[in-house]
DRENNU-823930 format. One record per residue: residue in one letter; y, x, z of N, C-alpha, C in turn. Coordinates in Angstrom, 1 decimal, always signed. Example, Ala and Ser with C-alpha at 12.3 -4.5 7.8 and 13.67 -1.06 7.14 Angstrom:
2
A,-5.7,+13.2,+7.8,-4.5,+12.3,+7.8,-3.3,+13.2,+7.8
S,-2.2,+12.8,+7.1,-1.1,+13.7,+7.1,+0.0,+12.9,+7.9
***
This chain:
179
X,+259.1,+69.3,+128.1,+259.5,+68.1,+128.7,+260.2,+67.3,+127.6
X,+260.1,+65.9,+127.2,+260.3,+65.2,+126.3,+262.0,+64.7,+126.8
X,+262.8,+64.0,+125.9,+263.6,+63.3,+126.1,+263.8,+62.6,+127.5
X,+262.5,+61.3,+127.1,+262.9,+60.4,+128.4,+262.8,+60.6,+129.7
X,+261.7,+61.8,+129.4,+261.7,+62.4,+131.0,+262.7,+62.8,+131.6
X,+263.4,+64.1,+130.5,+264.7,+64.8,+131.1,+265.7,+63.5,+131.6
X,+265.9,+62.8,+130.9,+266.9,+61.8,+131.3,+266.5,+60.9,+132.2
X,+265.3,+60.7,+132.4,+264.9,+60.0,+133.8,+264.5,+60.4,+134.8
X,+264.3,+61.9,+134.6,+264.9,+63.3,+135.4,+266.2,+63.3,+136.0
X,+267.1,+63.1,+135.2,+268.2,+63.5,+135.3,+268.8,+61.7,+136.2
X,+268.4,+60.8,+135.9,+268.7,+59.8,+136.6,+267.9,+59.6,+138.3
X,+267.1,+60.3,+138.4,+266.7,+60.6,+140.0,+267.4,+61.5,+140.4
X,+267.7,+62.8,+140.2,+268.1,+63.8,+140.6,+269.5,+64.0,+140.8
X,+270.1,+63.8,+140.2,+271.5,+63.6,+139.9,+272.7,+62.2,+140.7
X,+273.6,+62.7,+141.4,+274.6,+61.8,+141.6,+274.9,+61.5,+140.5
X,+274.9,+60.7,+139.8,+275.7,+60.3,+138.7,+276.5,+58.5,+139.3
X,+277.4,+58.6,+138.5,+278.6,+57.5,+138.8,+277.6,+56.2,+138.2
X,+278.5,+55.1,+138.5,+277.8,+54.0,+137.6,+277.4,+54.3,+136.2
X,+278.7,+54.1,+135.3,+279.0,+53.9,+134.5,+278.1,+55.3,+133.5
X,+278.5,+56.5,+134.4,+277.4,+57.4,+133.3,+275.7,+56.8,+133.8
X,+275.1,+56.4,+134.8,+273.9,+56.2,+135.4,+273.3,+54.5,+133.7
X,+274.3,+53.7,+134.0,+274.4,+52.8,+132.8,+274.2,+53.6,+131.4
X,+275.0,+54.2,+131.1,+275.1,+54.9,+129.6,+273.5,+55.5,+129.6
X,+273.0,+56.0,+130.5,+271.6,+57.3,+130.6,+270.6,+55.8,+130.5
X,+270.8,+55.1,+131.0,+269.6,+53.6,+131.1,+269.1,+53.2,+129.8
X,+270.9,+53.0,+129.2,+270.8,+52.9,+127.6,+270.2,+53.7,+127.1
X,+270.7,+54.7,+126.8,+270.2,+55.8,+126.0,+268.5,+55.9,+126.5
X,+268.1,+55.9,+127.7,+266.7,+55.6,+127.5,+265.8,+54.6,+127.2
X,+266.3,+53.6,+127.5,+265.7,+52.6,+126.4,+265.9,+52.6,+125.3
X,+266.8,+52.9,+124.5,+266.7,+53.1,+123.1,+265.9,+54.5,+122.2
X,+265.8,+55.4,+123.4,+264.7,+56.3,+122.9,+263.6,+55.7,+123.0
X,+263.0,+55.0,+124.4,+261.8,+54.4,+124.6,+261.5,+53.2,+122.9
X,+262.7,+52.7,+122.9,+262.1,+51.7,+122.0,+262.0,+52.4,+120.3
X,+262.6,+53.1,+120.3,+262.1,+54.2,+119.2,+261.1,+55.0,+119.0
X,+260.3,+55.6,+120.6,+259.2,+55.9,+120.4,+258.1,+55.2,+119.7
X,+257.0,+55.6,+119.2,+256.1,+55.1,+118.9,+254.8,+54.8,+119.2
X,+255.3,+54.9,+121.0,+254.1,+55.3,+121.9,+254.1,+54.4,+122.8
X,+253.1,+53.7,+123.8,+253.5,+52.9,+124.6,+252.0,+53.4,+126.0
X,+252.2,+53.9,+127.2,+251.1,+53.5,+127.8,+251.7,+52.9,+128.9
X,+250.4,+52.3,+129.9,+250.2,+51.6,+130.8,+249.1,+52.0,+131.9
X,+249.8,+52.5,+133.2,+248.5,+52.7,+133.8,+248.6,+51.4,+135.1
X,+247.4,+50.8,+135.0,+247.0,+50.1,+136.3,+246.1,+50.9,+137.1
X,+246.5,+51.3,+138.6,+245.5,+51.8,+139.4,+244.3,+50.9,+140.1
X,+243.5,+51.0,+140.1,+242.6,+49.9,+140.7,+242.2,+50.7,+142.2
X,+241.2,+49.7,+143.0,+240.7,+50.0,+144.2,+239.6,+51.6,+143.5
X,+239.9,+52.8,+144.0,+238.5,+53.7,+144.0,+237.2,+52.8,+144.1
X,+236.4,+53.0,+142.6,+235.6,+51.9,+142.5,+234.0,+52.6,+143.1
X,+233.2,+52.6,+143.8,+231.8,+52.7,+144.4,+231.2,+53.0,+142.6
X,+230.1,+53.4,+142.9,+229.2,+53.8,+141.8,+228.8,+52.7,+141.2
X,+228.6,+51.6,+141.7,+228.0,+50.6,+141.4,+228.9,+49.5,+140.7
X,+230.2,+50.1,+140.7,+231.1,+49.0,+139.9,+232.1,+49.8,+138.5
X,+231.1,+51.2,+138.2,+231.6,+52.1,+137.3,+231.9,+52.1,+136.0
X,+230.1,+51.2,+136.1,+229.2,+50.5,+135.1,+230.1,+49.5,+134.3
X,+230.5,+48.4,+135.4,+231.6,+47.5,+134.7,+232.8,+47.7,+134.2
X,+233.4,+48.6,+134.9,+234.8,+49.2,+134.5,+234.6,+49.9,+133.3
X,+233.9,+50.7,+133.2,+233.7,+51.5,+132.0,+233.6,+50.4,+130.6
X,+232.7,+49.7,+130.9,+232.3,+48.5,+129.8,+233.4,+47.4,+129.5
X,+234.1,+47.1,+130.8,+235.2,+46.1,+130.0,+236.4,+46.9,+129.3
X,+236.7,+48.3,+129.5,+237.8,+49.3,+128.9,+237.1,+49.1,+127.9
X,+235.7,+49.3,+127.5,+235.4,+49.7,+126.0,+235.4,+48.2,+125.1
X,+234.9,+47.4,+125.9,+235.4,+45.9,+125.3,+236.3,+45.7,+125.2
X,+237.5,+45.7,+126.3,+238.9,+45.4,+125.8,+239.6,+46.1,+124.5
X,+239.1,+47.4,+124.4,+239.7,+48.1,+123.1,+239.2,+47.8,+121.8
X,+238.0,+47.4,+122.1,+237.3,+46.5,+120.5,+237.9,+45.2,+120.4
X,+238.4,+44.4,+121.1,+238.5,+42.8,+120.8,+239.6,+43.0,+121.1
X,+240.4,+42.4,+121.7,+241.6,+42.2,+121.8,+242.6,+43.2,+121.6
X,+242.9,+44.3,+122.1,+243.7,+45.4,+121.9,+243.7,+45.9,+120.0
X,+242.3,+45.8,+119.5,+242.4,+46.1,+118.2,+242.9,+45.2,+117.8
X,+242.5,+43.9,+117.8,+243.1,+42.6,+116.9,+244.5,+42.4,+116.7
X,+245.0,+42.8,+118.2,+246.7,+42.1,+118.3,+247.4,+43.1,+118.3
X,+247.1,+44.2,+118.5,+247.4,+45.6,+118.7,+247.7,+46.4,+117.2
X,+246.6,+46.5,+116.7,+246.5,+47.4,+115.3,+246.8,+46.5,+113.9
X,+245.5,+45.5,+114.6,+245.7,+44.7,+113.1,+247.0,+43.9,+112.8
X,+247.2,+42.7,+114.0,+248.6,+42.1,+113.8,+250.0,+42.8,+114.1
X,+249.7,+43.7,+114.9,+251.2,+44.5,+115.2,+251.0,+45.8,+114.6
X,+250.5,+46.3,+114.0,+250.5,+47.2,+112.9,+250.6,+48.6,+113.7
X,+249.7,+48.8,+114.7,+250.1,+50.0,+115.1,+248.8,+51.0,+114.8
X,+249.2,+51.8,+114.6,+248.0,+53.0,+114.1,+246.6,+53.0,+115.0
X,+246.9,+53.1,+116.3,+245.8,+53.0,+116.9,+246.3,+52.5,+118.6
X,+245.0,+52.2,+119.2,+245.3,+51.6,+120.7,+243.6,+51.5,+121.7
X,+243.9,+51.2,+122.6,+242.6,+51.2,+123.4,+242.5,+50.9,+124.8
X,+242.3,+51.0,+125.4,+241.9,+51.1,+126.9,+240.9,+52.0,+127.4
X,+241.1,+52.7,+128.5,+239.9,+53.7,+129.2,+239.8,+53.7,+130.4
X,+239.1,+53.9,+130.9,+238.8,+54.2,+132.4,+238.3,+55.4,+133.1
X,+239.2,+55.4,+134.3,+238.9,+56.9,+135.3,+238.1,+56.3,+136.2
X,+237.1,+57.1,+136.1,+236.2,+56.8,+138.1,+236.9,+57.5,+138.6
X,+237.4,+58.8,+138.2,+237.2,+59.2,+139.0,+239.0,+59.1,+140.3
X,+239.9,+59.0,+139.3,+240.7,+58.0,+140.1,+241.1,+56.6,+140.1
X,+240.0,+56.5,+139.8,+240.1,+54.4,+139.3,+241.4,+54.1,+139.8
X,+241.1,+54.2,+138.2,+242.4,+53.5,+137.6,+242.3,+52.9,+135.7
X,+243.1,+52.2,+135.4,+242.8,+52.2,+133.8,+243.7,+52.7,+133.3
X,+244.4,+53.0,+131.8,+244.7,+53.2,+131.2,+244.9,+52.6,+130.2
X,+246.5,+51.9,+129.4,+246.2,+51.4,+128.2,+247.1,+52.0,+127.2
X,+246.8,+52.1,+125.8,+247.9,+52.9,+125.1,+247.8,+52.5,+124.1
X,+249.1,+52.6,+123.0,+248.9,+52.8,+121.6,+249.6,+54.1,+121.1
X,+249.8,+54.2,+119.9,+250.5,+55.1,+119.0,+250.9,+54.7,+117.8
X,+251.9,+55.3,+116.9,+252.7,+54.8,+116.1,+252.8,+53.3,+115.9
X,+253.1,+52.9,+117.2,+253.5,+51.2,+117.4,+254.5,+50.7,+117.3
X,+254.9,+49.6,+116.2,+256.4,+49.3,+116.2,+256.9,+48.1,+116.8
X,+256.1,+48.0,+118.0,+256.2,+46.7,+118.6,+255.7,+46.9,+119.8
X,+256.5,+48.1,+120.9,+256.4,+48.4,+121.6,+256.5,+46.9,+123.0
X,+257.3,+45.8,+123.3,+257.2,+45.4,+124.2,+256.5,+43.5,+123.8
X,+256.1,+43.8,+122.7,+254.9,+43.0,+122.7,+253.0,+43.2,+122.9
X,+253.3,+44.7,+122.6,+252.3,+46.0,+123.2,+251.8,+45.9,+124.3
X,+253.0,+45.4,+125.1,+253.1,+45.6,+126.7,+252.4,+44.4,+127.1
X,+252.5,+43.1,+127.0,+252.5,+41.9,+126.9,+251.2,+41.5,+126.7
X,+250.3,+42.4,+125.9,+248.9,+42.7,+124.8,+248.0,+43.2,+125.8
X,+248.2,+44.4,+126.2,+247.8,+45.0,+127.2,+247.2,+43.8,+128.5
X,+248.7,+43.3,+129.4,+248.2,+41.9,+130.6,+247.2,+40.8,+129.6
X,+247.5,+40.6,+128.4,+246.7,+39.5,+128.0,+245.0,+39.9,+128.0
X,+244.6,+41.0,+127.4,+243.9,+41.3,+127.0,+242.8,+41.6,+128.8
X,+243.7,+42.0,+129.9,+242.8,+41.9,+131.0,+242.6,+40.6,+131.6
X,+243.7,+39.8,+131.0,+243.2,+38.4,+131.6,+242.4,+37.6,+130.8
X,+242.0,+37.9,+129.8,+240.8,+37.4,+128.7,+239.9,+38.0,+129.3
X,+239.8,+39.3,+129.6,+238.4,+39.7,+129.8,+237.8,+38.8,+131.5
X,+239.0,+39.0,+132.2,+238.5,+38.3,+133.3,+238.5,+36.6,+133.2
X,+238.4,+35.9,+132.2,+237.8,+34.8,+131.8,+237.0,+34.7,+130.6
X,+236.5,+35.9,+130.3,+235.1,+35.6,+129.9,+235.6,+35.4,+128.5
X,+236.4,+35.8,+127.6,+236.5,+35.1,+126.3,+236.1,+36.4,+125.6
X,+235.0,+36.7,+125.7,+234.2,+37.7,+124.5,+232.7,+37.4,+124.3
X,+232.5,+37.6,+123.8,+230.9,+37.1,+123.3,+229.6,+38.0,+123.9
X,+228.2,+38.0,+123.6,+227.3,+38.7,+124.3,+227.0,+39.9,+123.3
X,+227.7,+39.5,+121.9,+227.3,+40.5,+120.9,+228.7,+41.3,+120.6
X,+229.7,+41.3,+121.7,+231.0,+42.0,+122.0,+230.7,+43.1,+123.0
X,+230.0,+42.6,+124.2,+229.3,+42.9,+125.0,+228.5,+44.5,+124.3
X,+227.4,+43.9,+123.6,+226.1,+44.9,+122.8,+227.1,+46.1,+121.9
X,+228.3,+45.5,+122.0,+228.7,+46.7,+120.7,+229.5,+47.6,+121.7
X,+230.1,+47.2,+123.0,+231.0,+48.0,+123.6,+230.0,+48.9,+124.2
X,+228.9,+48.4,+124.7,+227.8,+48.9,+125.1,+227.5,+50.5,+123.8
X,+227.4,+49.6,+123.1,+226.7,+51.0,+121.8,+227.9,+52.2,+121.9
X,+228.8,+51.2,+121.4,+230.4,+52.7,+121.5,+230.3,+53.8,+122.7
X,+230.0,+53.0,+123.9,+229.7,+53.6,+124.7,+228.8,+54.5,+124.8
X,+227.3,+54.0,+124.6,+226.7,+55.6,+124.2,+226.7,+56.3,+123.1
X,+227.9,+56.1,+122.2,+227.8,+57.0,+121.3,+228.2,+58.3,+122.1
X,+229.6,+58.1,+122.7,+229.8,+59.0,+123.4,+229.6,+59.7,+124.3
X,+229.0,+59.0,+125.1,+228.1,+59.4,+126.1,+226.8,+60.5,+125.6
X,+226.1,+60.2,+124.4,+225.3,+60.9,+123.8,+225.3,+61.9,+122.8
X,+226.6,+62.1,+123.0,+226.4,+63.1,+121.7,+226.0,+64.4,+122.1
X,+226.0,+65.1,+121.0,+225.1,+66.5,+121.1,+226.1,+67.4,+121.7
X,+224.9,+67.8,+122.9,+225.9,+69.0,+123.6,+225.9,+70.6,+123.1
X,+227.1,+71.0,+122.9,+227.1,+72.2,+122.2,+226.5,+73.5,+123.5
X,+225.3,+74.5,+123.0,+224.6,+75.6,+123.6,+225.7,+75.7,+125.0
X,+227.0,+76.1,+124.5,+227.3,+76.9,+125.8,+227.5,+75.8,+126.8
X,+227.8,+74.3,+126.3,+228.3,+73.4,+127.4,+226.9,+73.3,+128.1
X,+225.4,+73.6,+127.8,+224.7,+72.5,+128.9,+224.7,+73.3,+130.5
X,+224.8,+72.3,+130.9,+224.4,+72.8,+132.4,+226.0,+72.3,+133.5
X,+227.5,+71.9,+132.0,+228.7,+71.9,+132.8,+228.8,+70.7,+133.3
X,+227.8,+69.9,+133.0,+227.9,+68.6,+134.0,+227.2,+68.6,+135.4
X,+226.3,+69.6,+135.6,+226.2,+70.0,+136.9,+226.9,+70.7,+138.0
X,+227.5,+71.2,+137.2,+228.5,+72.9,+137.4,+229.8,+72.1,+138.1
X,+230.3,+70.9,+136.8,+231.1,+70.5,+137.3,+231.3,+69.3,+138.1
X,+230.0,+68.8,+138.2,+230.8,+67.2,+138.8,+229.4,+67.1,+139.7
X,+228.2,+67.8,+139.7,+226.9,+67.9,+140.3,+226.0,+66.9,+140.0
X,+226.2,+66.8,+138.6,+225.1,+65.4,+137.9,+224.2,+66.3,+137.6
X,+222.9,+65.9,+138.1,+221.4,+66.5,+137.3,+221.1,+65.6,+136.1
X,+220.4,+66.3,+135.6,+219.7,+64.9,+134.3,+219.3,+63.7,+134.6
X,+218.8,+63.8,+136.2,+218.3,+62.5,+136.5,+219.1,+61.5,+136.8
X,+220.1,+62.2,+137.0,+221.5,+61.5,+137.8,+222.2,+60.9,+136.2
X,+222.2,+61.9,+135.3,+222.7,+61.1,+133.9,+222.1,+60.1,+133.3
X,+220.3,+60.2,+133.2,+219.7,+58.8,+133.1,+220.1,+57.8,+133.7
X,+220.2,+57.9,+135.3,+219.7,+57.2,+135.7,+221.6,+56.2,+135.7
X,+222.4,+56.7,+135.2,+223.8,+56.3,+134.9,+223.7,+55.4,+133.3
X,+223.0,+56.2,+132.6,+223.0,+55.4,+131.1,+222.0,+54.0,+131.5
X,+220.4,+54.1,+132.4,+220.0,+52.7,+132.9,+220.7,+51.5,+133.3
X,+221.7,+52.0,+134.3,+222.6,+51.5,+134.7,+224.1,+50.5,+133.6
X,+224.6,+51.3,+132.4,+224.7,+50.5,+131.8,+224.3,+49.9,+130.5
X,+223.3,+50.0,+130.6,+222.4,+48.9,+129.9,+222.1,+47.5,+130.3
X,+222.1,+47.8,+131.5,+221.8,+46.5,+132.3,+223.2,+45.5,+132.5
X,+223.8,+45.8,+131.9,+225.2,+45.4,+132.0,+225.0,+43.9,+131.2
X,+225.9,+43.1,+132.0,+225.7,+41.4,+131.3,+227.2,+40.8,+131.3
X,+226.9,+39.7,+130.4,+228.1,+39.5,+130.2,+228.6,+38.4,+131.7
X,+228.0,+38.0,+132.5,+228.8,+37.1,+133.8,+228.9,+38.3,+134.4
X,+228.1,+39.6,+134.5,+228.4,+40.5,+135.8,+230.1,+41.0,+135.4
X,+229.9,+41.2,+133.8,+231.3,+42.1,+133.3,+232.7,+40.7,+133.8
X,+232.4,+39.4,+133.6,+233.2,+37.9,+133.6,+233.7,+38.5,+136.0
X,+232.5,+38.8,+136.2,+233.0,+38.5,+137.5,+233.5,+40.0,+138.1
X,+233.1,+41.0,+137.5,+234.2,+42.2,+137.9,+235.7,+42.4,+137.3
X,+235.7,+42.0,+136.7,+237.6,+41.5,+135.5,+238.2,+41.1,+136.5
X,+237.6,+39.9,+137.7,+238.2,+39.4,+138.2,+238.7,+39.8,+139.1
***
């Protein structure tokens, strides 16, 4: 268990008086702002199959355009991104070794409200697309095939018929699910 936990552990759990409850607040924001880490989870509605496509595609757009730009390049942070859960739709946004943790924060809201007005291009679109099946495609090692059946009951047809899906991905469909 890390620092801020214990201590924000210790601030639920604990009667503590004002004045020590104050001093623990401090001391955890000053660890927080020391860290070099920052995430963000937004939960969204449990998204249908049909809106997986989009979610997945604007996480992978948001981490190429905006998140890298203001994120890595202008605020100097090692690395950052956005991702997405189907399976508890929700997103995720992070960086690491960031020394600008609450302009981070700030980066993250902006960067969903660009995507939900459309300020990325069609050939923004094509690349989040490609990032996307890089990973989606890579080579599966002997002992793994078969664990996407095993585990989640996708047949192959069921995996094509997910990669068709986003391909067909556009830039007003991605403009009107942001929103």
């Amino acid at each position: 268990m890390t620092i801020q936990t214990t201590l924000l552990a210790s601030l639920i759990t604990d009667q503590l008086t004002t004045r020590t409850t104050s001093l623990c607040l401090l001391r955890l924001i000053m660890l927080l702002r020391q860290s070099l880490h920052q995430d963000l989870l937004i939960r969204t509605v449990r998204p249908s199959m049909f809106y997986v496509k989009f979610s997945l595609t604007i996480a992978e757009l948001m981490s190429r355009t905006d998140l890298h730009k203001f994120i890595r390049e202008q605020g100097g942070a090692y690395g950052s991104g956005a991702k997405f859960n189907a399976l508890a739709g929700s997103y995720s946004f992070y960086s690491f070794r960031d020394p600008n943790n609450l302009a981070t924060l700030d980066c993250f809201h902006q960067a969903s409200r660009n995507a939900a007005k459309g300020e990325f291009t069609d050939a923004d679109v094509e690349s989040a697309k490609l990032s996307l099946f890089s990973r989606i495609d890579t080579p599966v090692p002997s002992q793994n095939h078969g664990m996407k059946y095993f585990m989640y009951g996708l047949t192959d047809e069921e995996v094509q018929a997910r990669r068709g899906r986003l391909l067909e991905v556009t830039k007003p469909e991605l403009v009107k699910a942001a929103q």
